[in-house]
N, C-alpha and C positions, 0 to 999 in steps of 0.2 A: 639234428643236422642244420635245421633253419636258425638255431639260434645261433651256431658257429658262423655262419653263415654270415651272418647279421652283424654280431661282433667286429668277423673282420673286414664286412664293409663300409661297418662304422670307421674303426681304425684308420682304411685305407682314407677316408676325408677327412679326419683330425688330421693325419700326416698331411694330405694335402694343404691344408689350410695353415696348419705350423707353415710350411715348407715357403707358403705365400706369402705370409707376417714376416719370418724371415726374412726373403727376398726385399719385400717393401722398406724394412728398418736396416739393411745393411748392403745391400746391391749396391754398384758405380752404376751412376748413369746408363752407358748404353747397357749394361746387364739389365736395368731393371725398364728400359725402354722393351727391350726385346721380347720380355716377361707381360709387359703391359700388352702386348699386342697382340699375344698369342694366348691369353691366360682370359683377358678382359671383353673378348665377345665370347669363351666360353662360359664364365660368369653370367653376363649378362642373361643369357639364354639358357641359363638351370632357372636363374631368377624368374623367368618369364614362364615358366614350365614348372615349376611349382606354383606362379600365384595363379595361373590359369586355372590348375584345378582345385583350387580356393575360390574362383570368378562364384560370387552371389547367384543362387536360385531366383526362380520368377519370385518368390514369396520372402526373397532378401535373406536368406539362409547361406551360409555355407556348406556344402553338400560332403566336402571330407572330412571337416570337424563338426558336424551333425552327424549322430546315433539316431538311432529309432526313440527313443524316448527322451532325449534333449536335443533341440535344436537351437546353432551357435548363430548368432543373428550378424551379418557381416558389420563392420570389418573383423574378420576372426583374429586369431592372435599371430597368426604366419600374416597376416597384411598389415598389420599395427607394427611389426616387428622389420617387414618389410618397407618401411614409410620411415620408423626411426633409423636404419642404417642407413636407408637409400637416399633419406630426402632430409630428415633431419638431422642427421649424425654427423652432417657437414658444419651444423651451428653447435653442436655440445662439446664440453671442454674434454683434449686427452685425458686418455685413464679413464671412460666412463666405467659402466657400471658392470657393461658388456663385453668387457675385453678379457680376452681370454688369453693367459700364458701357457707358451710351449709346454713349458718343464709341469705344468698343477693340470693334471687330465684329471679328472676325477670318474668319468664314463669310460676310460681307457682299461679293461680288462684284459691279459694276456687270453686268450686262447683256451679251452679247456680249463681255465681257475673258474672258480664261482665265490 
């Protein structure tokens, strides 16, 4: 049941995320004004609520990508990742390496397939 579970709420955020790429490369203006404004502090604040529980240990560890027998020394790879869309993704050319098309999910599993 967790793994159905999982799947389709994977799903439900590729959809989303299609849905917003969409929106951004093909919306008129005030559609995609309307979109930014309602879409862009929810954004904001998944971002801010995921890297907070990334935020470095006293000991400079990251505590959710640190196991018991390896520990990931900050900046883990959720804030490296976070730095390149947020802060450097501004200077790298279209098409980076990171871009993801609608139509090629490769993580997108129907439901019950395996």
């Amino acid at each position: 049941m967790d793994e159905i579970l999982g799947q389709v709420l994977r799903n439900a955020v590729w959809e989303r995320l299609d849905m917003l790429s969409e929106l951004a490369t093909r919306a008129d203006a005030p559609s995609l004004l309307s979109v930014a404004r309602s879409e862009l502090p929810r954004l904001t604040e998944g971002w801010r609520a995921m890297l907070s529980a990334h935020e470095p240990d006293e000991r400079g560890n990251c505590p959710t990508c640190s196991s018991r027998w390896r520990q990931q020394k900050a900046p883990c790879s959720v804030w490296r990742a976070a730095y390149e869309h947020l802060v450097a993704g501004g200077l790298a050319p279209a098409g980076g390496r990171h871009v993801r098309r609608a139509t090629a999910n490769p993580r997108r599993v129907v439901a019950g397939a395996r």
